[in-house]
C-alpha positions in Angstrom: 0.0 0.0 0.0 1.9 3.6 -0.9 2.2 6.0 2.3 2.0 8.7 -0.1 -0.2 9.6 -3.4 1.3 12.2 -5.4 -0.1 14.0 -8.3 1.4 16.0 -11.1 -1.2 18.3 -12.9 -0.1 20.8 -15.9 0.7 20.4 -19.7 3.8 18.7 -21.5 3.1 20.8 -24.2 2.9 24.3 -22.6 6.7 25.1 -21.4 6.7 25.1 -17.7 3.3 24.4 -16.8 4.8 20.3 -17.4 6.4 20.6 -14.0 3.7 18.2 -12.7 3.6 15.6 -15.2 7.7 15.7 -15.4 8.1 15.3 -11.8 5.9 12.4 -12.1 8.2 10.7 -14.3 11.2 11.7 -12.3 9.6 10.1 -9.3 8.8 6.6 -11.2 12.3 6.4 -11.9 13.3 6.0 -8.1 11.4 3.1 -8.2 9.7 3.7 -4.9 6.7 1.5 -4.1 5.9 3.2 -1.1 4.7 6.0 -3.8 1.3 6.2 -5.8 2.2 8.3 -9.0 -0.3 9.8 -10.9 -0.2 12.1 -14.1 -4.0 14.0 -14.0 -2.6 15.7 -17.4 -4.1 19.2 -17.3 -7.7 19.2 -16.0 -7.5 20.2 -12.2 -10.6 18.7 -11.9 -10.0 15.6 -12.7 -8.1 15.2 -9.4 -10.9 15.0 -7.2 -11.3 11.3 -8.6 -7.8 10.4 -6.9 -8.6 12.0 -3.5 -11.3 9.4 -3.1 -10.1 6.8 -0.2 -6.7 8.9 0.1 -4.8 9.6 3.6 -1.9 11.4 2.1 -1.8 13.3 -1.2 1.0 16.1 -2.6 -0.3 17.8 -5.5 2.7 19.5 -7.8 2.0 22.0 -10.3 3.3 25.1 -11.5 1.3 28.1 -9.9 1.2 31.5 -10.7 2.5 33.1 -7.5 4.3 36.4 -7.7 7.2 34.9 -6.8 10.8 34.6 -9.2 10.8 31.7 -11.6 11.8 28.3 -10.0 10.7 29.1 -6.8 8.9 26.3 -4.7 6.1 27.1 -2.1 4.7 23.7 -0.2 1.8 25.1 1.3 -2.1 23.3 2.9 -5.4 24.2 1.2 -6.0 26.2 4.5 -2.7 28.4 4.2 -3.1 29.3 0.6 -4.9 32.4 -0.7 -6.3 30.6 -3.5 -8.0 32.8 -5.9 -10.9 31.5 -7.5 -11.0 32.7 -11.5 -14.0 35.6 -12.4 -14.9 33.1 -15.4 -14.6 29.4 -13.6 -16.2 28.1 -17.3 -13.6 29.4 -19.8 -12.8 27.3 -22.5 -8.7 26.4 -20.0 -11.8 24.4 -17.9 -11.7 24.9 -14.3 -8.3 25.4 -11.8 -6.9 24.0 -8.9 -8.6 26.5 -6.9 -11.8 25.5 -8.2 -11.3 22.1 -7.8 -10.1 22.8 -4.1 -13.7 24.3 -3.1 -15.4 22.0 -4.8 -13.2 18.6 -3.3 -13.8 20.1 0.4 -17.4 21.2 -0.1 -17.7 17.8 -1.4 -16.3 16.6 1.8 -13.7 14.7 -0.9 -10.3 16.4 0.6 -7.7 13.6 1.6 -6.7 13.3 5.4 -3.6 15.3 4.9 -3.2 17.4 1.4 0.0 19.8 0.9 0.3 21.5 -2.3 3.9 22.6 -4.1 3.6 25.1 -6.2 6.2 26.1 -8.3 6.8 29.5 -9.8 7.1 29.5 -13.8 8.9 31.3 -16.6 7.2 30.3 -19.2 4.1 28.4 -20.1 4.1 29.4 -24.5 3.7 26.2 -26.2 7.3 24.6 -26.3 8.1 21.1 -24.8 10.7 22.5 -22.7 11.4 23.7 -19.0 13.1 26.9 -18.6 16.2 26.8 -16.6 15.0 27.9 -13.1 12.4 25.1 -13.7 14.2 21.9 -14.6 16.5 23.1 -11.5 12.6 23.5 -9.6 12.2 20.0 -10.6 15.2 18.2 -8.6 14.2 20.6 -5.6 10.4 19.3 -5.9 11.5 15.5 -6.3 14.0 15.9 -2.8 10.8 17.4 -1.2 9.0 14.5 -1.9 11.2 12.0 -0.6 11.5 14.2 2.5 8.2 13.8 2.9 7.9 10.1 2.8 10.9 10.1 5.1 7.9 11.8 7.4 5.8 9.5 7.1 8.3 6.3 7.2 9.1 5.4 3.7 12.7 5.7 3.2 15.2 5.3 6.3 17.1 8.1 8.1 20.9 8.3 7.7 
């Protein structure tokens, strides 16, 4: 059974908003049962189907923030000033925000849920990271594995 469910939302095909999917695929490649991996693609909504039954869930996706490019934020539902959009049925679909409320009016929201958000450069259509991002994505894939160190998935040295 994996201690941890992690989720990468955002789109291989727009730049840096891939950071979720990539880190996905960086995480398979530790090889780390302990782990559920999931690539929801780019519909934030569509995650709500993988809190169902869920104790511990990271969601990583690149979030607009403020903040310089490449930065990581791990933050809770409850600490984030999430901003829900003025037009939540725009052809982009609904965002994480959106699909937040919706999980905890639902009562869907896993036990524990912690959010990293990552700060992008770019998200044109190009099937690249910037820079500050692909050096974002080793930060975000040692996070994770700090956290399953929390929750007793990989030994301390």
């Amino acid at each position: 059974m994996a201690l941890l469910t992690i989720i990468g939302i955002g789109n291989r095909l727009r730049g840096d908003d891939a950071i979720g999917p990539l880190a996905i695929d960086a995480l398979k490649a530790l090889n780390r049962p302990e782990l559920e991996l999931i690539d929801a693609g780019s519909d934030a909504l569509g995650v709500l189907e993988y809190f169902e039954n869920k104790q511990r869930v990271l969601l990583i996706d690149a979030c607009l923030m403020g903040r310089k490019p490449g930065t990581v934020i791990g933050f809770e539902p409850a600490e984030a000033q999430l901003i829900l959009n003025q037009d939540p049925l725009s052809l982009h679909g609904l965002g994480l925000s959106e699909a937040l409320a919706m999980a905890g009016s639902l009562k869907l929201l896993p036990e524990e849920l912690k959010i990293y958000g990552i700060e992008p450069d770019s998200i044109q259509f190009e099937e690249q990271l910037s820079p500050a991002m692909a050096e974002a994505l080793e930060s975000v894939v040692a996070e994770v594995q700090n956290e399953l160190q929390k929750v007793g998935g990989i030994p301390q040295n």
